[in-house]
mmCIF file of the N, C-alpha and C atoms, coordinates in Angstrom:
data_MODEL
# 
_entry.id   MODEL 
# 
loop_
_atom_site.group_PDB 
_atom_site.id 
_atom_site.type_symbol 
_atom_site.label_atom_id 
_atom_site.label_alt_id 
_atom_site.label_comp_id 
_atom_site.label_asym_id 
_atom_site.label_entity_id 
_atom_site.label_seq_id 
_atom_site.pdbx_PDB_ins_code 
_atom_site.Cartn_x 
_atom_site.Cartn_y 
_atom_site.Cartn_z 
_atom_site.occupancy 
_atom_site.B_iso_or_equiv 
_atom_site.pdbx_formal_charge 
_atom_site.auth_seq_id 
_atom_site.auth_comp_id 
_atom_site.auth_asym_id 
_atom_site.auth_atom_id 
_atom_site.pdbx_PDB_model_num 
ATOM 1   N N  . UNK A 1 1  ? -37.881 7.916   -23.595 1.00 0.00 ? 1  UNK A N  1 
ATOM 2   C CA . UNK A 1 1  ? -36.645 8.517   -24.020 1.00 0.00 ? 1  UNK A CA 1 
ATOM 3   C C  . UNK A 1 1  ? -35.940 9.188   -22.842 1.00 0.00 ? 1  UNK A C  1 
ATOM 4   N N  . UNK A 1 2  ? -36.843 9.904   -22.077 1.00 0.00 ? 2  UNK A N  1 
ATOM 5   C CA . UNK A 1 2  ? -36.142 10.625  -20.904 1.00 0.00 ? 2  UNK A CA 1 
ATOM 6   C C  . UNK A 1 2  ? -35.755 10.182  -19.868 1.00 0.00 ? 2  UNK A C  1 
ATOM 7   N N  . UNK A 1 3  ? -36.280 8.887   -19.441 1.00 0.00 ? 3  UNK A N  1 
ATOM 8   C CA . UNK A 1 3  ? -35.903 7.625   -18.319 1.00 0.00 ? 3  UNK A CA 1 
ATOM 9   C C  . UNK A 1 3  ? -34.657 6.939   -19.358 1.00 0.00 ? 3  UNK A C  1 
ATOM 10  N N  . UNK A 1 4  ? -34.095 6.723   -20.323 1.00 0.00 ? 4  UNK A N  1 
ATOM 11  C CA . UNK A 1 4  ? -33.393 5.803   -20.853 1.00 0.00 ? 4  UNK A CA 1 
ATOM 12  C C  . UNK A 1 4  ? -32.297 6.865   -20.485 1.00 0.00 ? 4  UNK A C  1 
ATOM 13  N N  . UNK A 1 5  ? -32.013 8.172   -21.116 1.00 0.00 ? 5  UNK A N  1 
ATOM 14  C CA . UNK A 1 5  ? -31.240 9.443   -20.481 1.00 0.00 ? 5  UNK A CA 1 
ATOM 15  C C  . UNK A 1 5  ? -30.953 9.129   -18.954 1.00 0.00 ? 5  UNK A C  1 
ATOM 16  N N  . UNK A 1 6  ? -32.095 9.262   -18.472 1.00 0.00 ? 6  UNK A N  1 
ATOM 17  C CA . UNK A 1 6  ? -31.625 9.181   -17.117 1.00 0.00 ? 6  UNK A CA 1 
ATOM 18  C C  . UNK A 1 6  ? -30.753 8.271   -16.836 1.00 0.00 ? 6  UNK A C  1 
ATOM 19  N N  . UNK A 1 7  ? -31.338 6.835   -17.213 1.00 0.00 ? 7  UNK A N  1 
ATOM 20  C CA . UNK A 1 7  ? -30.477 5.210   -17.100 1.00 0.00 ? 7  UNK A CA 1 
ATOM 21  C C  . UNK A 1 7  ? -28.978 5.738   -17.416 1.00 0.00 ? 7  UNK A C  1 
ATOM 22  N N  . UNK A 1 8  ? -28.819 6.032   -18.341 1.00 0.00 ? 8  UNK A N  1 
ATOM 23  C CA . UNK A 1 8  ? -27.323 6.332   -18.457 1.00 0.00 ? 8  UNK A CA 1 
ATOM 24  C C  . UNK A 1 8  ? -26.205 7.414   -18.119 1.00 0.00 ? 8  UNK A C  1 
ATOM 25  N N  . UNK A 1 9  ? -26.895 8.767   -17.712 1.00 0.00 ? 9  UNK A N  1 
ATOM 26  C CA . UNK A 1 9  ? -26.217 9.331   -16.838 1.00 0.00 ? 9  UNK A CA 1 
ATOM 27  C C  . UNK A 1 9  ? -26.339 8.588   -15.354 1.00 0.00 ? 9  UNK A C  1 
ATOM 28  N N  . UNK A 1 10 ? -26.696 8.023   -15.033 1.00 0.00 ? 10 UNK A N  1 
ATOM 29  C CA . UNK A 1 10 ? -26.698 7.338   -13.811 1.00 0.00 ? 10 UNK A CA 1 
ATOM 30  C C  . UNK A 1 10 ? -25.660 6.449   -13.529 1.00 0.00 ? 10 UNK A C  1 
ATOM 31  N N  . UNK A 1 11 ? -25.671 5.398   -14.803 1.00 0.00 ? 11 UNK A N  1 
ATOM 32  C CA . UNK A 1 11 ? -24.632 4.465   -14.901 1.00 0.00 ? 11 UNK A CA 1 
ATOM 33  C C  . UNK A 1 11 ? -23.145 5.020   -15.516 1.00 0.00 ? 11 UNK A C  1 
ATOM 34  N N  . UNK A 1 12 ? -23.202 6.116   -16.342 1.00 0.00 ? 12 UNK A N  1 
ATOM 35  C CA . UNK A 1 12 ? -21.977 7.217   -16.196 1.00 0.00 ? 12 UNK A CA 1 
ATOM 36  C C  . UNK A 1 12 ? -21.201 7.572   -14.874 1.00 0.00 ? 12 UNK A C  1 
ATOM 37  N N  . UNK A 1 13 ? -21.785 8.226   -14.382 1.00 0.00 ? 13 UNK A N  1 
ATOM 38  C CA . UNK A 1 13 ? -21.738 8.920   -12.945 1.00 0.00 ? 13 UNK A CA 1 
ATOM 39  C C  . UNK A 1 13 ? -21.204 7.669   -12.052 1.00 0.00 ? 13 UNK A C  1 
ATOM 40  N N  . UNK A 1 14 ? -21.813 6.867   -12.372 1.00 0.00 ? 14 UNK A N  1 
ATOM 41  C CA . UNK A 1 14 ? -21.455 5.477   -10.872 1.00 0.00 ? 14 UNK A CA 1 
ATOM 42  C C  . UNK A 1 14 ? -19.915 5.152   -11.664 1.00 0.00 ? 14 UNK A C  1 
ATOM 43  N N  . UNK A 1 15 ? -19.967 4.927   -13.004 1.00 0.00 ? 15 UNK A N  1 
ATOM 44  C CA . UNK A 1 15 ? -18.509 4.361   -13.595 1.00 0.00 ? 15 UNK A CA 1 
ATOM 45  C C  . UNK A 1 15 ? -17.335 5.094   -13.005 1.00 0.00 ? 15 UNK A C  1 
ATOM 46  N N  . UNK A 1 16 ? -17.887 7.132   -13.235 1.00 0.00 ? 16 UNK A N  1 
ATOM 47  C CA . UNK A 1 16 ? -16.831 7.870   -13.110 1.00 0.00 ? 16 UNK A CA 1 
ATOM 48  C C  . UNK A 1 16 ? -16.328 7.329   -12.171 1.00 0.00 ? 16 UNK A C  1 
ATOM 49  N N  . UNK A 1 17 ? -17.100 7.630   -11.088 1.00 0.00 ? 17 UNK A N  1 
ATOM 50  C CA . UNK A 1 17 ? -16.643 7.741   -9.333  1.00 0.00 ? 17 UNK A CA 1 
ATOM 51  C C  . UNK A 1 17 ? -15.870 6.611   -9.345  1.00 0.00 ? 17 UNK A C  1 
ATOM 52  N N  . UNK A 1 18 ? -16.158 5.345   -9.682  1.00 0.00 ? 18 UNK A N  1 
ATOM 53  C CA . UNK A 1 18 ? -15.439 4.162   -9.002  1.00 0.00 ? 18 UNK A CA 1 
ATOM 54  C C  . UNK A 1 18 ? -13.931 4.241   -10.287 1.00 0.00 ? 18 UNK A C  1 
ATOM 55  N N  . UNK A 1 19 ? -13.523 5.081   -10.993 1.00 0.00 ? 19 UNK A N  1 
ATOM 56  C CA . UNK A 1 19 ? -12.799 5.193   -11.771 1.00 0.00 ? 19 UNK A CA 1 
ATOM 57  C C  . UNK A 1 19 ? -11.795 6.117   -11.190 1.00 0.00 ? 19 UNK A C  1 
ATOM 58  N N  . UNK A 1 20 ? -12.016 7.117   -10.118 1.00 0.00 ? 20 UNK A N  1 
ATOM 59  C CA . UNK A 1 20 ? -11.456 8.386   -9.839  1.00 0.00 ? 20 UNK A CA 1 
ATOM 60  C C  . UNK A 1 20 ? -11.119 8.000   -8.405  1.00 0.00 ? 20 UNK A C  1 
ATOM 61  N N  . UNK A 1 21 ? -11.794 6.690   -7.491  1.00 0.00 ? 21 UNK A N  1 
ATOM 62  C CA . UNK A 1 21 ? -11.842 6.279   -6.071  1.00 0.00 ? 21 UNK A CA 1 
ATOM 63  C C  . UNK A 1 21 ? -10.320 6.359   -6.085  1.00 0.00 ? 21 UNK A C  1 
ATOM 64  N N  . UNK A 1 22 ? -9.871  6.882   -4.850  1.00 0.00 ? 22 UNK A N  1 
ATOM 65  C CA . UNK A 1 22 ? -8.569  6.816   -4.167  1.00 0.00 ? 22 UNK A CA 1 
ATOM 66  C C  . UNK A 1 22 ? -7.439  4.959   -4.087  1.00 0.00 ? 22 UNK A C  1 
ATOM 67  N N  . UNK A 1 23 ? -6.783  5.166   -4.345  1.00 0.00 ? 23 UNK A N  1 
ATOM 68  C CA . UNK A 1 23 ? -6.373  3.480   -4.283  1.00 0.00 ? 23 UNK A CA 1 
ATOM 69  C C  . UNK A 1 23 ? -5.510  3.398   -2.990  1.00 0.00 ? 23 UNK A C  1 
ATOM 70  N N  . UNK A 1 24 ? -5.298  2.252   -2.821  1.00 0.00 ? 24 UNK A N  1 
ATOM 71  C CA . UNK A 1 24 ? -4.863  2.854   -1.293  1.00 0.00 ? 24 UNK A CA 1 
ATOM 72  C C  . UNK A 1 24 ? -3.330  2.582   -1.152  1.00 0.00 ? 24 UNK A C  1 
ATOM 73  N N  . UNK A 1 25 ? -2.848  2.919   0.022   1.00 0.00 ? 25 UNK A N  1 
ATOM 74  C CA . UNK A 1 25 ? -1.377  3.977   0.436   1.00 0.00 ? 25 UNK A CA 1 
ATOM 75  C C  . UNK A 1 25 ? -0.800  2.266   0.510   1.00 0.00 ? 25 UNK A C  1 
ATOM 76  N N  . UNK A 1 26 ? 0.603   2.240   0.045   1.00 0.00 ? 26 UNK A N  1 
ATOM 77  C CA . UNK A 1 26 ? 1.695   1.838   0.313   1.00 0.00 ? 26 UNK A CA 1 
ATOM 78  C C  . UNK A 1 26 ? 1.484   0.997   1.970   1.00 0.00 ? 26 UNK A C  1 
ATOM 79  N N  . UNK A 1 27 ? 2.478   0.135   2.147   1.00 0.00 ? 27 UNK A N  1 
ATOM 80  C CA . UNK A 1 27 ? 2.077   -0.460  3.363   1.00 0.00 ? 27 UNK A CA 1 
ATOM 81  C C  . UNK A 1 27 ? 3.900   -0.584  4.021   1.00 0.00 ? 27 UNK A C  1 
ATOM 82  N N  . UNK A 1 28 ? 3.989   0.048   5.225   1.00 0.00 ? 28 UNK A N  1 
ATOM 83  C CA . UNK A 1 28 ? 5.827   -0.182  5.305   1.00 0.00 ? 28 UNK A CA 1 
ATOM 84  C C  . UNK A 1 28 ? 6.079   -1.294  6.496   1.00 0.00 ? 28 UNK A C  1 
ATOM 85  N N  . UNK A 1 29 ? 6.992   -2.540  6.333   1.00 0.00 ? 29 UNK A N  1 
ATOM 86  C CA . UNK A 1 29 ? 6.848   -3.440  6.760   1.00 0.00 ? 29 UNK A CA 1 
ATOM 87  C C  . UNK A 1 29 ? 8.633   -3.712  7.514   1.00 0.00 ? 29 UNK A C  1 
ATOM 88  N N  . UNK A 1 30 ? 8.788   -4.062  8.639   1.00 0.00 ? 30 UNK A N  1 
ATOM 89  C CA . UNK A 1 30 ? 10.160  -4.469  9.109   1.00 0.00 ? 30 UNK A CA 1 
ATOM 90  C C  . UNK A 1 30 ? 10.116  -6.082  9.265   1.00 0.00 ? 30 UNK A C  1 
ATOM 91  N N  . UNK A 1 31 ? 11.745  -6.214  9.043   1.00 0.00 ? 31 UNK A N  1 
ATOM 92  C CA . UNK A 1 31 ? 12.108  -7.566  9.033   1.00 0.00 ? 31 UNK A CA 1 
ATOM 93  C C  . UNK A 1 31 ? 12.453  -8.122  10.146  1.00 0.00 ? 31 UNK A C  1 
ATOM 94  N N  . UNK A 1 32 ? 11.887  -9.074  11.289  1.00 0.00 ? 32 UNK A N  1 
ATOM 95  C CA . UNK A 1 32 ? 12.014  -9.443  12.479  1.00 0.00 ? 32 UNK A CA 1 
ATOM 96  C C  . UNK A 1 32 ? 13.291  -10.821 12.071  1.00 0.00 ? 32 UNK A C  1 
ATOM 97  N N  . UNK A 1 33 ? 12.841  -11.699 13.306  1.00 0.00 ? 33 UNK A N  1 
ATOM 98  C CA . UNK A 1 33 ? 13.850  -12.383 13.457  1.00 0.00 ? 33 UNK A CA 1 
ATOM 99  C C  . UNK A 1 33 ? 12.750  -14.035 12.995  1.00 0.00 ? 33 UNK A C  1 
ATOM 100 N N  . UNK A 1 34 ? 11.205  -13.423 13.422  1.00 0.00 ? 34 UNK A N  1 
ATOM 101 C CA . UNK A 1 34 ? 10.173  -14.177 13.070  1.00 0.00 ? 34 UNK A CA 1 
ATOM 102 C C  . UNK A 1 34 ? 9.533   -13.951 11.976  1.00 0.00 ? 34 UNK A C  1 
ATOM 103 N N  . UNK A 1 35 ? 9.715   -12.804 10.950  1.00 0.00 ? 35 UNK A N  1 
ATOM 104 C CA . UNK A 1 35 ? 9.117   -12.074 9.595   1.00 0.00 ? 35 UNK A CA 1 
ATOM 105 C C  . UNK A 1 35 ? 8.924   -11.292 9.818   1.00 0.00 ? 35 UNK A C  1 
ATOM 106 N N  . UNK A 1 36 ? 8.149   -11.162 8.848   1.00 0.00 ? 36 UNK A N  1 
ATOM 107 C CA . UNK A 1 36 ? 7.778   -9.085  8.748   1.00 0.00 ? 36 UNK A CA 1 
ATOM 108 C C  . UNK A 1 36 ? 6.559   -8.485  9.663   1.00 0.00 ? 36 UNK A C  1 
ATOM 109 N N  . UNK A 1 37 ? 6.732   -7.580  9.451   1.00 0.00 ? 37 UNK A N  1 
ATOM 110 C CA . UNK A 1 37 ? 5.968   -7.194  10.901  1.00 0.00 ? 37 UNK A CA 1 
ATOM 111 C C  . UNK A 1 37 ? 5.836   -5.794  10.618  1.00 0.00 ? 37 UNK A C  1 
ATOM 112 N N  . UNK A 1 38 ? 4.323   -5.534  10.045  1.00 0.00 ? 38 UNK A N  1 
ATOM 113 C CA . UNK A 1 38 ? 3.955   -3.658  9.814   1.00 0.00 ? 38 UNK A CA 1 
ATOM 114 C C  . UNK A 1 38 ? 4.107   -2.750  10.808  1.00 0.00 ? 38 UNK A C  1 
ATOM 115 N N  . UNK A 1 39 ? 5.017   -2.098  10.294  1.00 0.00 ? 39 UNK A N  1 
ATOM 116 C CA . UNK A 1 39 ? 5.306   -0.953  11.111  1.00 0.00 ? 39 UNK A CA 1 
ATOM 117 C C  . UNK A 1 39 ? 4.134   0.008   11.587  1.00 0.00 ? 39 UNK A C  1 
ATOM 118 N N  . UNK A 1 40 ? 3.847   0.352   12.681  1.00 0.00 ? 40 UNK A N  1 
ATOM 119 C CA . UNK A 1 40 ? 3.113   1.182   13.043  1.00 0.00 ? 40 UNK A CA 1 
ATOM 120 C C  . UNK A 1 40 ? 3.676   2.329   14.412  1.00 0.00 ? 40 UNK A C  1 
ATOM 121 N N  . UNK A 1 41 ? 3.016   3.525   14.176  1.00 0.00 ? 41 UNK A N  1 
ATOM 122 C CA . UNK A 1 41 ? 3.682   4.224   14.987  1.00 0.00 ? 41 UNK A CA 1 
ATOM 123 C C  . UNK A 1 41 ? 5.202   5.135   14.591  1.00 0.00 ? 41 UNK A C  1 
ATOM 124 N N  . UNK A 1 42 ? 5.765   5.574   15.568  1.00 0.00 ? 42 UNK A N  1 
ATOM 125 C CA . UNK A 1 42 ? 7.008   6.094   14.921  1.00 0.00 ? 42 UNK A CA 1 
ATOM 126 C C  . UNK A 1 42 ? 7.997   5.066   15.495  1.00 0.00 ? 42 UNK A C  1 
ATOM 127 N N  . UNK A 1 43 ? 9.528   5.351   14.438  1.00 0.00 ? 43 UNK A N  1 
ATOM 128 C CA . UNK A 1 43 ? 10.489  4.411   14.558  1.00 0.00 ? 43 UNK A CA 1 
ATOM 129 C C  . UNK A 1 43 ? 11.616  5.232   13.948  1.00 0.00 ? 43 UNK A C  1 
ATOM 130 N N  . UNK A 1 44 ? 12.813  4.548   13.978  1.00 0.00 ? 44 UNK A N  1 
ATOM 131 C CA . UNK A 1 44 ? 13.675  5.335   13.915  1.00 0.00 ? 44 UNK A CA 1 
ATOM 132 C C  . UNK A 1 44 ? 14.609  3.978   12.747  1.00 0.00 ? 44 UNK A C  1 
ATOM 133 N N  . UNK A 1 45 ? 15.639  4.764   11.984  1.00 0.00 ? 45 UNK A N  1 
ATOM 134 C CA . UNK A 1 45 ? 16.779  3.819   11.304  1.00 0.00 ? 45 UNK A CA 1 
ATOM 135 C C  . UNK A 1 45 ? 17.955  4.263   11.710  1.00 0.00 ? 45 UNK A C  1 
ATOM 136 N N  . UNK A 1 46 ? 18.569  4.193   12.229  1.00 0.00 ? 46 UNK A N  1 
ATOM 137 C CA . UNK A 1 46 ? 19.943  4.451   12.827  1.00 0.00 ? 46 UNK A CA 1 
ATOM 138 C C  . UNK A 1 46 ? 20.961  4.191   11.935  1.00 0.00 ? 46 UNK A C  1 
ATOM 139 N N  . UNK A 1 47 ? 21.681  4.379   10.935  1.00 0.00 ? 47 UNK A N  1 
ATOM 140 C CA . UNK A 1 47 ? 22.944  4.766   10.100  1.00 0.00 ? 47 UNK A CA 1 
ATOM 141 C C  . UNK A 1 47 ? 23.362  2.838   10.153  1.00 0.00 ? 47 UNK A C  1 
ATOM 142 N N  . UNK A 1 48 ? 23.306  2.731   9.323   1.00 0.00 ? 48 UNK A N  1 
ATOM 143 C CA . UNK A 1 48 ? 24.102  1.568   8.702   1.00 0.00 ? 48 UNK A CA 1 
ATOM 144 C C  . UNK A 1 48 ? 23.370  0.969   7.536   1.00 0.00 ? 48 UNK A C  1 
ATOM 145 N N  . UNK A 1 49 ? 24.230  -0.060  6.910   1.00 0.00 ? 49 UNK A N  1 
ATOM 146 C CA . UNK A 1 49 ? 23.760  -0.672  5.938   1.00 0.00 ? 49 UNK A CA 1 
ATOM 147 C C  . UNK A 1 49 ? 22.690  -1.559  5.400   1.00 0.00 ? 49 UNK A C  1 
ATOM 148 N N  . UNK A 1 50 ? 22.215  -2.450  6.712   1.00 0.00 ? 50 UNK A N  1 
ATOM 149 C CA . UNK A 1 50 ? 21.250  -2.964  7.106   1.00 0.00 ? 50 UNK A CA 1 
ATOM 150 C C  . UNK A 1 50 ? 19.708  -2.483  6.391   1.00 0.00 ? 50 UNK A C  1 
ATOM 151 N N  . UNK A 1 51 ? 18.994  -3.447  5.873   1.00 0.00 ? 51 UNK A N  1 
ATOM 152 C CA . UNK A 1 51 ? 17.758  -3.030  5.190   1.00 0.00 ? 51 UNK A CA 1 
ATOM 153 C C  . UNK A 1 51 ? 16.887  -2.590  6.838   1.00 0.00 ? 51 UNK A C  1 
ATOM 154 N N  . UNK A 1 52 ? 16.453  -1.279  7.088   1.00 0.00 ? 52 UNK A N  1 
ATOM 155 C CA . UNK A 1 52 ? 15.486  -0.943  8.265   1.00 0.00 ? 52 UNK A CA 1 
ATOM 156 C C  . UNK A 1 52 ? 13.914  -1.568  8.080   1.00 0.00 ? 52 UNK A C  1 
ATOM 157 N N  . UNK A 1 53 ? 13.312  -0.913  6.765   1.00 0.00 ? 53 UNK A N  1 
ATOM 158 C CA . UNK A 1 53 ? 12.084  -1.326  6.294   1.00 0.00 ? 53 UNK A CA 1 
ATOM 159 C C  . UNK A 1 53 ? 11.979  -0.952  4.913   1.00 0.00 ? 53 UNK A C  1 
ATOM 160 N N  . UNK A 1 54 ? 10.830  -1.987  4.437   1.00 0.00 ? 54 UNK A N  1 
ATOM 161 C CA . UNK A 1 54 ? 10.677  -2.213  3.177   1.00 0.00 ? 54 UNK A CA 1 
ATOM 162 C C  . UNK A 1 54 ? 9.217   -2.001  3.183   1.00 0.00 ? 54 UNK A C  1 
ATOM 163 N N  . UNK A 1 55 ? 8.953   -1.365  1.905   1.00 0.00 ? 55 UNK A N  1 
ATOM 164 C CA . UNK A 1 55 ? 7.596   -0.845  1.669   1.00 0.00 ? 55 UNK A CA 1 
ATOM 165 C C  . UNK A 1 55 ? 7.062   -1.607  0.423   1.00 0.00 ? 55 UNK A C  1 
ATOM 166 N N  . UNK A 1 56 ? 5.763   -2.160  0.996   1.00 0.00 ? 56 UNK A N  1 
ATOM 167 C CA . UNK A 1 56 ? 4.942   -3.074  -0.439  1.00 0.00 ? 56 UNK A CA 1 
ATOM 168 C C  . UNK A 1 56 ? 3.431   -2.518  -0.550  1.00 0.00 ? 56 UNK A C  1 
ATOM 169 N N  . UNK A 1 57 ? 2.958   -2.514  -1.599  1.00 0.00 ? 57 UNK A N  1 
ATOM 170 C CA . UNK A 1 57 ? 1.848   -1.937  -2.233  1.00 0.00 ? 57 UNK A CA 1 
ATOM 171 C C  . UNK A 1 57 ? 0.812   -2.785  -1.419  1.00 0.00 ? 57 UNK A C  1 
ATOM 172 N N  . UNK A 1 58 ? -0.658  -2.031  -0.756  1.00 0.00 ? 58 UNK A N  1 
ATOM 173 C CA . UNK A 1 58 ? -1.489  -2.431  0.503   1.00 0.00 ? 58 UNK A CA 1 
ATOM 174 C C  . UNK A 1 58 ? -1.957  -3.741  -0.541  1.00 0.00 ? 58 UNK A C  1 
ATOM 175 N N  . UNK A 1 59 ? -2.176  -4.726  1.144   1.00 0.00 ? 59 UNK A N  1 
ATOM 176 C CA . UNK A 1 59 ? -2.913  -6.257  0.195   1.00 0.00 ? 59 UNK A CA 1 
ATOM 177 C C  . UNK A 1 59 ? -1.876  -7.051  0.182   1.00 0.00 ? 59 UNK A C  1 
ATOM 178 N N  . UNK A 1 60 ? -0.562  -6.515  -0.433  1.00 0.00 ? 60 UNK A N  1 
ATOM 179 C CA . UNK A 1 60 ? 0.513   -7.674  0.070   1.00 0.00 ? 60 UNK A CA 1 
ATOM 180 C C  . UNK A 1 60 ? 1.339   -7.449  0.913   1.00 0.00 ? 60 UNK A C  1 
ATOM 181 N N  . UNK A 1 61 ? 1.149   -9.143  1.635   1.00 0.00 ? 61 UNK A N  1 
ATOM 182 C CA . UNK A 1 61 ? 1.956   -9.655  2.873   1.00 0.00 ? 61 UNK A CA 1 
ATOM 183 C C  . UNK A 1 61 ? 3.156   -9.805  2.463   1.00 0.00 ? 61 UNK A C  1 
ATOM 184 N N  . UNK A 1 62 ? 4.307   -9.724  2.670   1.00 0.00 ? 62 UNK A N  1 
ATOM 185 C CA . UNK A 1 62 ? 5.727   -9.935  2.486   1.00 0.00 ? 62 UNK A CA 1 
ATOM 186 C C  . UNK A 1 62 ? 5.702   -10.909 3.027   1.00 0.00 ? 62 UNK A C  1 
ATOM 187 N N  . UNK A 1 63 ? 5.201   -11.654 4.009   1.00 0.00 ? 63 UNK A N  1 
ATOM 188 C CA . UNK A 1 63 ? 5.212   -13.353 4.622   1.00 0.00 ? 63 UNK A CA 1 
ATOM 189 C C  . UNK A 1 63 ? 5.005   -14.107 3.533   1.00 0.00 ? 63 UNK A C  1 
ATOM 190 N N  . UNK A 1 64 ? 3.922   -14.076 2.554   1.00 0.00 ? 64 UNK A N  1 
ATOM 191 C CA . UNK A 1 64 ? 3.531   -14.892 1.550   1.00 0.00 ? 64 UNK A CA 1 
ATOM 192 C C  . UNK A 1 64 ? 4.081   -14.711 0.619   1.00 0.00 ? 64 UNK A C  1 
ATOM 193 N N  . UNK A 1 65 ? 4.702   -12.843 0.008   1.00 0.00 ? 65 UNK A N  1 
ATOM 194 C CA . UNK A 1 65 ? 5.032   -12.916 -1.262  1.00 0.00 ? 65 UNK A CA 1 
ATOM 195 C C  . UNK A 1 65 ? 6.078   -11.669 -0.839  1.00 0.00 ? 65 UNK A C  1 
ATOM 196 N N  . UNK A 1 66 ? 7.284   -11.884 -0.912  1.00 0.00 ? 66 UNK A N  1 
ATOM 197 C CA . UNK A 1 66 ? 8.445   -10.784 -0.596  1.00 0.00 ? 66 UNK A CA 1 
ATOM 198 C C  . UNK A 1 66 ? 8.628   -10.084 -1.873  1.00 0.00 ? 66 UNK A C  1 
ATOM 199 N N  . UNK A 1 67 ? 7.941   -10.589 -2.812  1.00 0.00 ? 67 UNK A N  1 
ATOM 200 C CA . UNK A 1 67 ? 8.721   -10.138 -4.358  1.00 0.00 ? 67 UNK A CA 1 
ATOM 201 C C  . UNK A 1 67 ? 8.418   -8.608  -4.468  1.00 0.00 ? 67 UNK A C  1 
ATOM 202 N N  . UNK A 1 68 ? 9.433   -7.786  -5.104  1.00 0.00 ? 68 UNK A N  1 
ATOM 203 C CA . UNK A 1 68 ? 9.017   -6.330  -5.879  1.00 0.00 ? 68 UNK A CA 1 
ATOM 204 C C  . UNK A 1 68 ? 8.542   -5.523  -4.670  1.00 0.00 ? 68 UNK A C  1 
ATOM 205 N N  . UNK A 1 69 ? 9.403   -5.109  -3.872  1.00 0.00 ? 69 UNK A N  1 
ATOM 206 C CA . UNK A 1 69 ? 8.470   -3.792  -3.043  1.00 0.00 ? 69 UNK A CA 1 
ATOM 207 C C  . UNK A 1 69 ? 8.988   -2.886  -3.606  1.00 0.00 ? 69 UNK A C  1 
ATOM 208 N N  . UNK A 1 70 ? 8.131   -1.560  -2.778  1.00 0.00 ? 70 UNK A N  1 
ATOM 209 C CA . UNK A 1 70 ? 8.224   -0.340  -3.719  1.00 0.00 ? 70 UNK A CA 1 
ATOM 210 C C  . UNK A 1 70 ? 9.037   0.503   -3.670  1.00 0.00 ? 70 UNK A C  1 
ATOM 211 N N  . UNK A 1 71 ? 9.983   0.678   -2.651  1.00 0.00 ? 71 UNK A N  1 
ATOM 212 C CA . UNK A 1 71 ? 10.800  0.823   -1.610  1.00 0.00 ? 71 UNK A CA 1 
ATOM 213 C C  . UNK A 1 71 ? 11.715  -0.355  -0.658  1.00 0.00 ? 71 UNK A C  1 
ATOM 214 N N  . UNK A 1 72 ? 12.861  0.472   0.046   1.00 0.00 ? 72 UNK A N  1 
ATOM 215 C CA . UNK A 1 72 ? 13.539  -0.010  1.133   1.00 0.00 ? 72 UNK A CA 1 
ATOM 216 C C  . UNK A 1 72 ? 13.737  1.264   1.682   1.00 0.00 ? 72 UNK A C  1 
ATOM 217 N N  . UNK A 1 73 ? 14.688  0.998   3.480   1.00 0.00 ? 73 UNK A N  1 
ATOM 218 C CA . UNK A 1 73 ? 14.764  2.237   3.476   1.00 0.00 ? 73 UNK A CA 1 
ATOM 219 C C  . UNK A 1 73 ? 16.287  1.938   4.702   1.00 0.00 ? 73 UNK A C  1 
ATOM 220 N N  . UNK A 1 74 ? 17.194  1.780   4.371   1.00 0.00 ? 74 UNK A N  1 
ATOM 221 C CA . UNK A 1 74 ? 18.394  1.590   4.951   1.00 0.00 ? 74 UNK A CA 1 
ATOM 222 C C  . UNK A 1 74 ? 18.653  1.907   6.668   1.00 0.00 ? 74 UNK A C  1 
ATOM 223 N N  . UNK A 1 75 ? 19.202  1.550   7.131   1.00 0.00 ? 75 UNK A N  1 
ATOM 224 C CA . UNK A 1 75 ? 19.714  1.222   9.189   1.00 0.00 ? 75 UNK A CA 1 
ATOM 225 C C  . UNK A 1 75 ? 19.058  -0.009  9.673   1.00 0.00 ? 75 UNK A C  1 
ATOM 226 N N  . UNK A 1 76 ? 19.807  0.780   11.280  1.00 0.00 ? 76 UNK A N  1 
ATOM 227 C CA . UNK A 1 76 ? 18.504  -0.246  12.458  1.00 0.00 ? 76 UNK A CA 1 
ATOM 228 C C  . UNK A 1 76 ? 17.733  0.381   12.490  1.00 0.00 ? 76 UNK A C  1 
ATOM 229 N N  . UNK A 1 77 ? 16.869  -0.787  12.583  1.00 0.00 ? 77 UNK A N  1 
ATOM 230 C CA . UNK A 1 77 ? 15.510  -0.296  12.868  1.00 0.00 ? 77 UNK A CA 1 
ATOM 231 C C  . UNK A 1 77 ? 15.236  -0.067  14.790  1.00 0.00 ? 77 UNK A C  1 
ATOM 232 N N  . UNK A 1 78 ? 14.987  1.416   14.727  1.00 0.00 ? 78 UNK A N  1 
ATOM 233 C CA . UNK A 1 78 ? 14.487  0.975   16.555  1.00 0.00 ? 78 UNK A CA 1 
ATOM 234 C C  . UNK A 1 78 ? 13.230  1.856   16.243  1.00 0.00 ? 78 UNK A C  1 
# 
């Protein structure tokens, strides 16, 4: 009885955690002249109308699948 207890707070405990795990961050991506290309580092958008960068949920490539990002974020991009 007291090992079967155990069995299942065990397998509780493992469910919680992987239930509560962090999911991961947004991914922000600029539009080249060759595709997209993750931004890293700092950068700047300089005032105009121009899409600067577009942000898609981590895992998707905007090369393979442009659809639905989560964000844009308006200028040039430098």
């Amino acid at each position: 009885m007291k090992l079967n207890l155990a069995a299942i707070a065990v397998l509780l405990g493992t469910g919680a955690a992987f239930a509560t795990s962090a999911k991961p961050a947004n991914v922000k991506w600029h539009l080249t002249a060759s595709g997209y290309q993750q931004v890293t580092g700092t950068y700047r958008c300089i005032t105009s109308s121009n899409i600067c960068t577009v942000t898609y949920p981590a895992g998707q490539d905007p090369n393979l699948d442009p659809s639905n990002p989560v964000s844009q974020e308006t200028g040039t991009f430098q």
